[in-house]
C-alpha positions in Angstrom: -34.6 -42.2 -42.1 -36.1 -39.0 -43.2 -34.8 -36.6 -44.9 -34.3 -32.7 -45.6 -35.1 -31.0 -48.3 -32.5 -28.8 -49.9 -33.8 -25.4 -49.3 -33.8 -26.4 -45.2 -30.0 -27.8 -45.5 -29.3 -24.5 -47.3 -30.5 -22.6 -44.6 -28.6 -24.7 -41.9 -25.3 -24.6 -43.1 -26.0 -20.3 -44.0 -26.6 -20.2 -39.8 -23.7 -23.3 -39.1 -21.4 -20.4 -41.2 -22.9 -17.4 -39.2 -22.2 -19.5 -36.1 -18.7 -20.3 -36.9 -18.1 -16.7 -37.9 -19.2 -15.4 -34.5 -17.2 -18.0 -32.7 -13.8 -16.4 -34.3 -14.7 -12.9 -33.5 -13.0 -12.0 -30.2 -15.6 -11.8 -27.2 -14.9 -9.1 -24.8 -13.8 -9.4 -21.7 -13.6 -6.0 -18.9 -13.3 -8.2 -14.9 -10.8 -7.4 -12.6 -7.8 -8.9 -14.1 -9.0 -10.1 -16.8 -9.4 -7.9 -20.2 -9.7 -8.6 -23.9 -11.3 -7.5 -27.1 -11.9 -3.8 -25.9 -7.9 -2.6 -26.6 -6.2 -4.1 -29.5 -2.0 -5.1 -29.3 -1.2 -2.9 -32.1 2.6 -3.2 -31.5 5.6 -5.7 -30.6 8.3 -3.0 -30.3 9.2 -0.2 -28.3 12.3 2.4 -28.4 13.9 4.3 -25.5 15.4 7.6 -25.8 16.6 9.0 -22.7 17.5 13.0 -22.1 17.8 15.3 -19.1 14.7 17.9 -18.6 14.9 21.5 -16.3 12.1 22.4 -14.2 11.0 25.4 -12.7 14.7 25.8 -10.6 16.6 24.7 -13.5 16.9 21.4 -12.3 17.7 18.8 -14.4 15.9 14.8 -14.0 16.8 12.4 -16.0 13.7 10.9 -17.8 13.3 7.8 -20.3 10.9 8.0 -22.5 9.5 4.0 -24.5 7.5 4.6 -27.2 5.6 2.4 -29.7 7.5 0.9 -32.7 7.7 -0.2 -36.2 10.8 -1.8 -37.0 13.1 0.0 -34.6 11.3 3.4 -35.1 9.0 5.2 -32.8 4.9 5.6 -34.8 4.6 8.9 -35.3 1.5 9.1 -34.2 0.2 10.6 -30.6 -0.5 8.5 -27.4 -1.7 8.9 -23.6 1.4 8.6 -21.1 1.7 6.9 -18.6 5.2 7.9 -16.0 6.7 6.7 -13.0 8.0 9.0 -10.7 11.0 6.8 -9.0 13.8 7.1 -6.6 15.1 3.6 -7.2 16.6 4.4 -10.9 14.5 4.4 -13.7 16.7 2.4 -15.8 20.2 0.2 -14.4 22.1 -2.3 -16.2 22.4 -5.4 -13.7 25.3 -7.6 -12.6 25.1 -10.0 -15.1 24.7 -6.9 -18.2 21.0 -7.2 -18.6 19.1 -3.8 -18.0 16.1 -3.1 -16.0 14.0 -0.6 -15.5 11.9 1.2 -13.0 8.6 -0.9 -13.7 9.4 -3.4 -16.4 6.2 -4.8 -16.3 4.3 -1.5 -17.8 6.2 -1.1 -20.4 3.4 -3.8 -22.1 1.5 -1.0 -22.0 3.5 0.5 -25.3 1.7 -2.6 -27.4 -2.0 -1.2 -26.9 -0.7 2.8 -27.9 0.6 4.0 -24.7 4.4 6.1 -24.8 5.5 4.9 -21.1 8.4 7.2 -19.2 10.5 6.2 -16.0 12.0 9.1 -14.3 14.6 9.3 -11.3 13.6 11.9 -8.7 15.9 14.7 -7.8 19.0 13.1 -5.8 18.6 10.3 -7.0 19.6 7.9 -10.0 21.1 10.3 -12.9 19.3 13.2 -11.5 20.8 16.5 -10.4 19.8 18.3 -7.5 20.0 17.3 -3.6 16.9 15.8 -1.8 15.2 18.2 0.6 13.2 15.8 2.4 11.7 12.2 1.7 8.2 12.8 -0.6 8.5 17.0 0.5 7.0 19.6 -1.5 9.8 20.1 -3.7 9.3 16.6 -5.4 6.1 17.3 -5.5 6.9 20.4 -7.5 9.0 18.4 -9.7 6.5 16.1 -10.4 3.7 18.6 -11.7 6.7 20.4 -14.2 7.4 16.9 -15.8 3.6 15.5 -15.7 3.1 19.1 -17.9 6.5 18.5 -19.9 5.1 15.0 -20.7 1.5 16.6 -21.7 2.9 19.1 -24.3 5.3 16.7 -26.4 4.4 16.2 -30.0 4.2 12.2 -29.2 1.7 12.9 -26.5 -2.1 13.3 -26.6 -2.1 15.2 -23.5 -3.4 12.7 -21.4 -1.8 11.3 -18.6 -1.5 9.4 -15.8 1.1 7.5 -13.5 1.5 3.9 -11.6 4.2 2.5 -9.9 4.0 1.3 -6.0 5.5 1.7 -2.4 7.4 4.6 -2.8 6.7 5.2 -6.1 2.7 4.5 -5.4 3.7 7.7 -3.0 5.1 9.7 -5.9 1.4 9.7 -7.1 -0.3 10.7 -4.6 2.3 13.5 -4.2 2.3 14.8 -7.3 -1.8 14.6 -7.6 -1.5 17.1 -4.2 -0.2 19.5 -7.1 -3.4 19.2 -9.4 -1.0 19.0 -12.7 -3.9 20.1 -15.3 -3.1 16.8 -17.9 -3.0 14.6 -15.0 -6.0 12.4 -15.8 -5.7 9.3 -13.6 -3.3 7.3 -11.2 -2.6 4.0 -10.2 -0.4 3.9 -6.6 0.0 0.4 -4.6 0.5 0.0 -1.4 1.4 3.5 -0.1 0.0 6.0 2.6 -2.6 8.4 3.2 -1.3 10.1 6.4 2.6 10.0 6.5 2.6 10.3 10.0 0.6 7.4 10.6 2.5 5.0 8.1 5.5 6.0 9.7 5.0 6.4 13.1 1.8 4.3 13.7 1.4 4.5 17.4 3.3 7.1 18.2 6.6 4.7 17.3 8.8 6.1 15.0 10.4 2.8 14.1 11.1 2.8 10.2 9.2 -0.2 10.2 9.0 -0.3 6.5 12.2 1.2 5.3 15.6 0.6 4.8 19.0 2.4 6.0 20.4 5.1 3.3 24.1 5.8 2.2 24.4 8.6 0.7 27.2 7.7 -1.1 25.9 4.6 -3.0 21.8 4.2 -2.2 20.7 3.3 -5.4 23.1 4.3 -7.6 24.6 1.3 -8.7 24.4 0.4 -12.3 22.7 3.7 -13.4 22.1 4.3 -17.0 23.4 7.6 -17.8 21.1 10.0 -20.5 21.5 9.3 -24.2 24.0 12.9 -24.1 26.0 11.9 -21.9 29.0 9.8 -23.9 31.1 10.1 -21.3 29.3 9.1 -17.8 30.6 12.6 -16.9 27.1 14.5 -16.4 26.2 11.2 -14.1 29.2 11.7 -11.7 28.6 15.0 -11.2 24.9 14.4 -10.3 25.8 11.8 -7.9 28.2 14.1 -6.1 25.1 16.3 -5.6 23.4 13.4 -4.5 26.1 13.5 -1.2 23.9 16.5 0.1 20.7 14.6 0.3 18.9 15.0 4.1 18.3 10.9 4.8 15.1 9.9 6.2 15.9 8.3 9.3 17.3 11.6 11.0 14.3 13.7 9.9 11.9 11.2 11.9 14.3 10.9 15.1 13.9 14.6 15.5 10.3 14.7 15.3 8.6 11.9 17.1 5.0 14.4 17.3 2.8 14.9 15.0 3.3 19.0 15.4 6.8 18.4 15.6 8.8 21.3 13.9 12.1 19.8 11.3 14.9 21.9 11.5 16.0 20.2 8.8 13.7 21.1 6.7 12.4 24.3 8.3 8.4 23.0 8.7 6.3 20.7 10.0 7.7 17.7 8.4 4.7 15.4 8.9 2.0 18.1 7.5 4.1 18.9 4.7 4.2 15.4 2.8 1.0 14.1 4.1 -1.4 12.7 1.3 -4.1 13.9 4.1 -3.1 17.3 4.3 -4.1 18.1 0.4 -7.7 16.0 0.1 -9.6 18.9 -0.8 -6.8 20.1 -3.6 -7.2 16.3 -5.3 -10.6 16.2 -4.6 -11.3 19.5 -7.0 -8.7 17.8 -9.2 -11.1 15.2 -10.0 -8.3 13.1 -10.5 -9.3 9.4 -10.7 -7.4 7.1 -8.3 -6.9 3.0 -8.7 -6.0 2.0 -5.1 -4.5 -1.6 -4.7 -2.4 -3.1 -1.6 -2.2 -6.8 0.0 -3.1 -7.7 3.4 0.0 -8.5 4.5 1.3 -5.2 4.1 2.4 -2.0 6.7 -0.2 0.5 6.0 -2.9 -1.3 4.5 -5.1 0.8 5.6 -4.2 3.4 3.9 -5.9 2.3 0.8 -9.3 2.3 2.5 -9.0 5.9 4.2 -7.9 7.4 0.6 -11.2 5.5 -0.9 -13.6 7.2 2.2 -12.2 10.9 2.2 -12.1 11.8 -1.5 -15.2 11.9 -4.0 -12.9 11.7 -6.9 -13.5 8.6 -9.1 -12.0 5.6 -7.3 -11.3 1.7 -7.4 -9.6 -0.2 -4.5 -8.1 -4.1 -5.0 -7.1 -5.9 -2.0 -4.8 -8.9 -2.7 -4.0 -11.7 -0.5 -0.2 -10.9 -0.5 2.2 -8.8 0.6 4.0 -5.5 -0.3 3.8 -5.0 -4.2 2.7 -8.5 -4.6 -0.2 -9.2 -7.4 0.5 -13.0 -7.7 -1.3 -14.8 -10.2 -3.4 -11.9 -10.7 -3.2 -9.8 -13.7 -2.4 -6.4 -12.8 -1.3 -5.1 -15.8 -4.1 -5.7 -17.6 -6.0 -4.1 -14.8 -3.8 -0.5 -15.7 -4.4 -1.3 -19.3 -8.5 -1.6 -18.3 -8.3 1.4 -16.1 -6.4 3.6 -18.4 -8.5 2.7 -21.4 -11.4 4.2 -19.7 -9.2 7.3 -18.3 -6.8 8.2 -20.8 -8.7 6.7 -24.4 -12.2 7.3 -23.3 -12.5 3.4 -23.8 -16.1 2.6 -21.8 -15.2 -0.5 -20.9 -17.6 -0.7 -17.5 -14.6 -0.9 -15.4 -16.3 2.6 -13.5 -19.8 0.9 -13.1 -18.5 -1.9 -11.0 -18.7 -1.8 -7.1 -15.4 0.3 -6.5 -14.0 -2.3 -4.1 -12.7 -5.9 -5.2 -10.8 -7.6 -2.4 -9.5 -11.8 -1.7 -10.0 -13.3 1.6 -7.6 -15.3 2.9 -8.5 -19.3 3.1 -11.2 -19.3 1.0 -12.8 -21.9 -0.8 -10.9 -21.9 -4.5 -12.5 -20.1 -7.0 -14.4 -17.8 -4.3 -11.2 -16.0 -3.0 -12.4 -12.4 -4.4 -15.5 -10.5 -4.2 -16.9 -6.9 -5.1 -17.9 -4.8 -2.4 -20.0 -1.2 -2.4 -19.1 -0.3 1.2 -16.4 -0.2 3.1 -16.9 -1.3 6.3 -19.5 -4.0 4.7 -22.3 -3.2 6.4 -23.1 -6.6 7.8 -20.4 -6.7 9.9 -20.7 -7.7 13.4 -18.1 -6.3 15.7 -18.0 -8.8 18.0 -15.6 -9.0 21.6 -13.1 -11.4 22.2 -12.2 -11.1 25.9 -8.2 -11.5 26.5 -9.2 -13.9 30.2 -6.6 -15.0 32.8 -5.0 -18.6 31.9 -4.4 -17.5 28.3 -7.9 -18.1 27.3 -9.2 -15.9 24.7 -13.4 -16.4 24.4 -16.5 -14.3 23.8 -17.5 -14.3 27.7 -15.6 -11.6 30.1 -14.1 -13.0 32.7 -15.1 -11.6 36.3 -11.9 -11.4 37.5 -7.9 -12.4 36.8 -5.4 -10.7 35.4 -1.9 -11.9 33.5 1.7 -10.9 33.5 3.7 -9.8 30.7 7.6 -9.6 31.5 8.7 -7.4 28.4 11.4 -9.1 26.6 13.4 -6.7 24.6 15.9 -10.2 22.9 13.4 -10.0 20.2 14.5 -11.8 16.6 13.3 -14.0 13.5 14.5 -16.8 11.5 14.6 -14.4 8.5 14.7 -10.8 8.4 11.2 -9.0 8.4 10.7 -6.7 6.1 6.6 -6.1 5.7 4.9 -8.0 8.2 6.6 -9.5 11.5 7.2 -13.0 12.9 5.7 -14.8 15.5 6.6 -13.7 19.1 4.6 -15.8 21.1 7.4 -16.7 23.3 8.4 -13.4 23.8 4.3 -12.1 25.0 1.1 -12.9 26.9 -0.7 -15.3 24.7 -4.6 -15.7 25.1 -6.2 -18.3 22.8 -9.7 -19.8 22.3 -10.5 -23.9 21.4 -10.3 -25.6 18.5 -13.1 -23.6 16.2 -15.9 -26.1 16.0 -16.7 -23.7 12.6 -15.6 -21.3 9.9 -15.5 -17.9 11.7 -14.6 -15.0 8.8 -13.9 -11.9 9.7 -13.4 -8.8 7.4 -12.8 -5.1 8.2 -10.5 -3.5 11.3 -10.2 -5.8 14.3 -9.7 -3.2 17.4 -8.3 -4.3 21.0 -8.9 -2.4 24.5 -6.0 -3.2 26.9 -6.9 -2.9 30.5 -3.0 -2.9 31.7 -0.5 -2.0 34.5 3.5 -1.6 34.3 6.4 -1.4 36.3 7.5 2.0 34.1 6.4 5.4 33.2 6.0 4.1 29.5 6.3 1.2 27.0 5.8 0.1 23.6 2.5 -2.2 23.2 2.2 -4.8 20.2 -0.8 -6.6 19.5 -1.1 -10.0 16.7 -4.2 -11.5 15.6 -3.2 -15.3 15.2 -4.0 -18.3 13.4 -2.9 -21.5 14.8 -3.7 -24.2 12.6 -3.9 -28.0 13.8 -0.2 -29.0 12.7 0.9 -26.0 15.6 2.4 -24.1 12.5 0.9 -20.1 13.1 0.3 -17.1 10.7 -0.2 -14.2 12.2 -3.5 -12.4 10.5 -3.2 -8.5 12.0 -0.8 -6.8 14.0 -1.1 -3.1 15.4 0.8 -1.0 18.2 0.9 1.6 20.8 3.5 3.5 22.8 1.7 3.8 26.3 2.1 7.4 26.2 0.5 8.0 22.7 -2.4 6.4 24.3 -4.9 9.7 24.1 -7.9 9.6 21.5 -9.2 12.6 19.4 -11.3 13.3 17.0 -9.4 13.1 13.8 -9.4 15.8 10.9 -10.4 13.4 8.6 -12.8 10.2 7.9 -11.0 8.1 10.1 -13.4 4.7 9.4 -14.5 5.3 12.8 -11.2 3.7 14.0 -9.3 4.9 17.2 -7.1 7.6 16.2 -4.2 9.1 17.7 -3.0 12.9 17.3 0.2 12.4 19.1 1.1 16.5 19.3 3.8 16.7 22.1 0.4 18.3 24.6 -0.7 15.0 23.9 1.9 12.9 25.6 0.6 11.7 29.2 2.8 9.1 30.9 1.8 5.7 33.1 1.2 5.8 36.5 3.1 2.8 37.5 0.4 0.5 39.2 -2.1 2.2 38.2 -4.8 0.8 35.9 -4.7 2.6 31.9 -6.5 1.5 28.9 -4.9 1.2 25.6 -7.0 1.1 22.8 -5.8 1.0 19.3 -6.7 -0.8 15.7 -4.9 -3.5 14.1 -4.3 -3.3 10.2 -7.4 -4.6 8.3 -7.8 -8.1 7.0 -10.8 -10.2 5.2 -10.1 -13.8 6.8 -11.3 -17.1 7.1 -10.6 -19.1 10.6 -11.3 -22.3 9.3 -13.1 -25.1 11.4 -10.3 -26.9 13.9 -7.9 -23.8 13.6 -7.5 -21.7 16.6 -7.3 -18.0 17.1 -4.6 -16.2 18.9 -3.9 -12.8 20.0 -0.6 -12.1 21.1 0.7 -9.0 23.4 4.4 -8.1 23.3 6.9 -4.7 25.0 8.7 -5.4 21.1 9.1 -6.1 17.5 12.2 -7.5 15.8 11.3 -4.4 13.5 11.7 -1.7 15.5 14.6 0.5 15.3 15.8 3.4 17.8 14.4 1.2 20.6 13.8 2.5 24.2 15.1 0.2 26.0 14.2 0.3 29.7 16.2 -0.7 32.8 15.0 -3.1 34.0 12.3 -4.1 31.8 9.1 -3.3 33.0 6.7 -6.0 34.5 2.7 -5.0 33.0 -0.2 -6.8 34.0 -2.9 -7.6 31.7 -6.4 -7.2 33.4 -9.2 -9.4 33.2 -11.6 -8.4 35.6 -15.3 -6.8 36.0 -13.7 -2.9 36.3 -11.2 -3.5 33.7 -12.3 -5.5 30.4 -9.6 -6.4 28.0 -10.7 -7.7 24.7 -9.9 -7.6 20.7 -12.9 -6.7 18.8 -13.2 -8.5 15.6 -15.8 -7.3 12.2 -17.0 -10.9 12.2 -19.5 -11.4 9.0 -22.4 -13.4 8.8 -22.9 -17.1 7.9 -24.7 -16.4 4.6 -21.9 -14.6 3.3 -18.9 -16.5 1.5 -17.6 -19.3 3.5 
């Protein structure tokens, strides 16, 4: 055996040390979800402090501040903030004793050098003051004074930014319409960009996402009153203001248009708290905006219009879930990355990725997300699927047919639907092709053309894109809606994707004809899906949705044909992508 001489087995164990060395230094890590060894956990303690602050009306909302810590005190040293803007109280102590706060998750952020506040909006939680209107200029007034208040505190580097989602992804947005000079970056989930459309997609205004309010007891249950108040006394009394709040659902009753003028609020409601309505005033802002959603979600579309119509610095993730779901994805390290780069000048490469990261459903493990630079991808292929007499749904137009739809307003499901609807194919016309003999993946904004007749001078139209798989179990993919009269297009003020859009101003309103012949053409909410080999696809037409409230019902029930011939083409038109991309 030979052997080595001592200055070479010197030399080996000096690089055997170097390599062990290297091997215990943390490697860094900056991918969507995943981020270490760019921002160390400096801390495994936080305190809360919690005091009332005026703004410009003399106001006063109740804010919590959480703050790094050293043995139960707060570092004195100064940090970026990050807020939440909520109406769902910022802090609540639970049935059971435990207390919870507006976004317990963030509060991590306090271990990497962050001070975190939760505060309720006016009329809401420990707040004074009455709501105006839901997300109205007021708030959005509010929002600026405490994003400023937050900037100028000795525990405060001047840097801020926001997250939270749903709503509170809204208070964002709202507050960014403001252009708050500290306001560095924000992070909002699954929320709108035209208020109008989330609401009343379709020209529906059918709460579809939202809840009944009491004004006596909406989320004030279990409220944690400020440090100040010993007593409880200065929360009563801001909870009987909190009895003059104007409740969302009468606001949209009165003002099913677009142009519609509130006389509860004294404006154009819609115009007002629109996110579209203030793109230029962000846009100068230069505000940088993290948009994330999940495809099973009322108004996921949104994300992808506030991505196309600003210029301001931008990401967009895409999950595979639904409202304010992240799953086993990390999205708290994702703020952590984000606000690294934004609010500790942390170059991390987070901002020279592609800008969109989204999941497609069914895909092969491991191959579920992808980056994208463009949205639409530009390989798309928007391909017809014609809706044919005898339920069949193929890629050939049929000559001639046509098939009845008896609207059935005993709508229901199992459970109670919240985000995304049930199955109603009992209830609609159902077209559907063979077995696939292949993967078919589509990604982007499926769009259907109804060639139809009714019985009645209106009606409400629901679409679903379907997946049937072999065991008969279905999930529906994409879902969208019309009310007949909304059915006018125009050319919208903004980058509408090059989707159909609908003004819906009262002028726009044009009733059926009944018997005659009307085309209804209107998108479905975007998905990135995988129909895999033996499943079968689906689309589903309905006159209702278990989710609709404030219903028109019609007597009787109108009768609507679905037409399938040469004059009259109905079909869903899907973004199908390419073979060579992930299957």
């Amino acid at each position: 055996m030979a052997s080595l001489k001592p200055g070479l087995v010197i030399a080996l164990l000096a690089l055997c040390g170097a390599v062990g060395a290297y091997a215990d230094e943390p490697q860094k890590v900056s991918h969507p979800g995943m981020y270490r060894g760019w921002s160390e956990r400096l801390y495994n303690d936080r305190v809360r402090t919690s005091q009332y602050v005026a703004v410009r009306d003399g106001t006063r909302l109740a804010v919590d501040i959480y703050r790094p810590a050293i043995n139960g005190k707060p570092v004195e040293l100064r940090y970026p903030v990050v807020w939440v803007f909520t109406p769902y109280r910022r802090a609540f102590r639970q049935p059971d004793g435990t207390i919870k706060t507006g976004n317990d998750p963030l509060l991590r952020l306090t271990e990497y050098g962050y001070v975190i506040a939760m505060v309720d909006t006016r009329g809401k939680g420990a707040s004074f003051g009455a709501r105006r209107g839901f997300q109205d200029r007021t708030e959005a007034l509010d929002g600026y004074d405490i994003n400023e208040w937050l900037a100028l505190q000795p525990w405060s580097t001047g840097k801020v930014g926001m997250a939270g989602c749903s709503y509170v992804g809204g208070s964002q947005k709202l507050v960014a319409t403001t252009a708050p000079p500290h306001l560095r970056a924000i992070f909002p989930g699954c929320t709108d960009f035209d208020k109008y459309d989330f609401v009343s997609r379709g020209g529906m205004t059918a709460q579809f996402h939202t809840r009944p309010e009491d004004p006596a007891t909406d989320w004030g249950e279990g409220v944690l009153p400020v440090d100040d108040d010993k007593d409880g006394s200065l929360l009563r009394a801001a909870q009987e203001e909190h009895r003059a709040n104007t409740l969302m659902a009468p606001i949209w009753k009165e003002i099913p248009n677009r142009d519609g003028w509130s006389k509860l609020l004294g404006s154009q409601y819609w115009r007002e708290v629109s996110f579209s309505s203030y793109v230029d005033v962000v846009q100068r802002s230069g505000i940088a905006i993290y948009n994330w959603g999940g495809w099973h979600d009322e108004g996921s579309e949104a994300q992808f219009l506030t991505l196309a119509n600003l210029r301001n610095p931008q990401k967009l993730w895409m999950g595979p879930l639904s409202h304010c779901q992240s799953g086993d994805f990390d999205l708290v390290a994702e703020h952590l990355r984000f606000f690294d780069y934004w609010l500790k000048d942390i170059d991390n490469g987070i901002m020279r990725e592609p800008p969109i990261y989204y999941a497609t459903l069914d895909a092969p493990a491991g191959k579920e997300f992808q980056f994208a630079d463009k949205w639409p991808l530009p390989d798309e292929r928007r391909t017809r699927f014609y809706l044919r007499d005898g339920g069949v749904l193929a890629t050939g137009p049929a000559r001639a047919g046509k098939t009845m739809l008896q609207v059935d307003y005993n709508v229901s499901c199992a459970q109670p639907p919240i985000f995304w609807p049930c199955v109603q194919d009992a209830k609609g016309a159902t077209f559907t092709t063979p077995a696939l003999s292949r993967n078919l993946r589509i990604t982007g904004h499926p769009v259907v053309h109804l060639w139809v007749t009714s019985t009645a001078t209106d009606g409400d139209f629901f679409a679903y894109l379907e997946d049937i798989r072999p065991d008969g179990s279905v999930d529906i993919v994409a879902h969208g809606r019309l009310q007949a009269s909304a059915r006018a297009l125009q050319t919208p003020r903004f980058n509408n994707l090059g989707l159909p859009w609908h003004r819906v101003e009262g002028a726009d309103r044009i009733n059926l004809v009944p018997g005659k012949p009307t085309e209804l053409v209107f998108a479905l909410l975007p998905t990135s899906k995988i129909f895999q080999a033996g499943h079968k696809m689906r689309v589903t037409i309905t006159g209702a949705d278990p989710r609709q409230r404030d219903r028109r019902e019609m007597s009787p029930p109108p009768r609507v044909e679905i037409l399938a011939d040469g004059a009259h083409t109905s079909f869903v038109e899907l973004p199908v992508i390419p073979d060579r991309t992930v299957q």
